[in-house]
C-alpha positions as CSV (number, residue, x, y, z in Angstrom):
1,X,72.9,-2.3,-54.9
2,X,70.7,-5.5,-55.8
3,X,71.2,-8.9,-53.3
4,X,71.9,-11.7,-56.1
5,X,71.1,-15.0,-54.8
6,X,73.1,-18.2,-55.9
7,X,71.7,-21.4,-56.8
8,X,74.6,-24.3,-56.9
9,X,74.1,-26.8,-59.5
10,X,74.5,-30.0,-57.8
11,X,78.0,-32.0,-58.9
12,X,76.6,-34.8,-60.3
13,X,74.1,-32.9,-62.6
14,X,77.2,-30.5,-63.3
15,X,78.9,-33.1,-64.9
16,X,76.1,-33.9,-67.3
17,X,75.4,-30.5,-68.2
18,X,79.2,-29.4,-68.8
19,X,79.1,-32.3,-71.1
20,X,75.9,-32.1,-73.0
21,X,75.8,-30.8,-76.2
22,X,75.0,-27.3,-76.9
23,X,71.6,-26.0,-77.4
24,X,70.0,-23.0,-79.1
25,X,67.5,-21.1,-77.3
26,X,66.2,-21.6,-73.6
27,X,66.8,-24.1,-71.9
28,X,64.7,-26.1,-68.6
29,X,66.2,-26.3,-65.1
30,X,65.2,-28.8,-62.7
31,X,64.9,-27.0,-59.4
32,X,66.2,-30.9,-58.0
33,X,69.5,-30.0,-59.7
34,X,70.1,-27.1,-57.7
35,X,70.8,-25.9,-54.1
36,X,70.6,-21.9,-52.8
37,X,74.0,-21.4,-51.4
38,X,74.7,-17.4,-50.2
39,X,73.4,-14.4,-51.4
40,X,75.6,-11.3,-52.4
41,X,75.0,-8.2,-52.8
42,X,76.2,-6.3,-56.0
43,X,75.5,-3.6,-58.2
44,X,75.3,-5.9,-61.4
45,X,75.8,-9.9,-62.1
46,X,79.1,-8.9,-63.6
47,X,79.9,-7.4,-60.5
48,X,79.3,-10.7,-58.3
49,X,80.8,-13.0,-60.6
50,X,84.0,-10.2,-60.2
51,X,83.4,-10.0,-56.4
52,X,83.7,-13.9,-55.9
53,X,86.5,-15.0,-58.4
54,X,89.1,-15.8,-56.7
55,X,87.2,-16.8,-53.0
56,X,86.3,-20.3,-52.9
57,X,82.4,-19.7,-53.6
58,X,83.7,-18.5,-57.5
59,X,80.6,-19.4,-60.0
60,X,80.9,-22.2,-61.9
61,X,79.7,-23.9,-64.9
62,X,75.8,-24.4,-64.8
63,X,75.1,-22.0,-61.3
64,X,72.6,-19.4,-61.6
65,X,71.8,-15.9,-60.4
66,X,68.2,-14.8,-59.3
67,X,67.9,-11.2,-58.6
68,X,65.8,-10.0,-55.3
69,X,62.3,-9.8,-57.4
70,X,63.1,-13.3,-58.6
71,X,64.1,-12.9,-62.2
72,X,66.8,-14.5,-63.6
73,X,69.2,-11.7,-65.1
74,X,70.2,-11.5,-68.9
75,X,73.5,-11.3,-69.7
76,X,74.1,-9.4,-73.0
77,X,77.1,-10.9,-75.2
């Protein structure tokens, strides 16, 4: 099992970014906008975002995911 930790996007930037037009390709985050909040420990980031769904620390629009050697994971679609 990896430890996924959570950074919270801040409310009022969450706002703007749920709002903001899409973009194509990668985009910038301000570490400002963001907040570490708990880290879990899963097997996959499919597998946290399953884990905290229905809790009251579910993700949400605009949170990220860093895994414990501090890469961001990819999510195939």
């Amino acid at each position: 099992m990896s430890a996924y930790r959570i950074y919270r996007m801040k409310e009022s930037s969450r706002q703007q970014f749920r709002w903001a037009p899409h973009t194509i390709g990668i985009t910038s985050v301000k570490p400002k906008d963001y907040e570490i909040t708990l880290t879990v420990e899963a097997s996959t980031p499919y597998a946290v975002w399953m884990e905290l769904r229905d809790s009251p620390d579910s993700l949400q629009i605009g949170d990220i995911l860093e895994s414990e050697g501090g890469q961001l994971p990819s999510i195939n679609t």
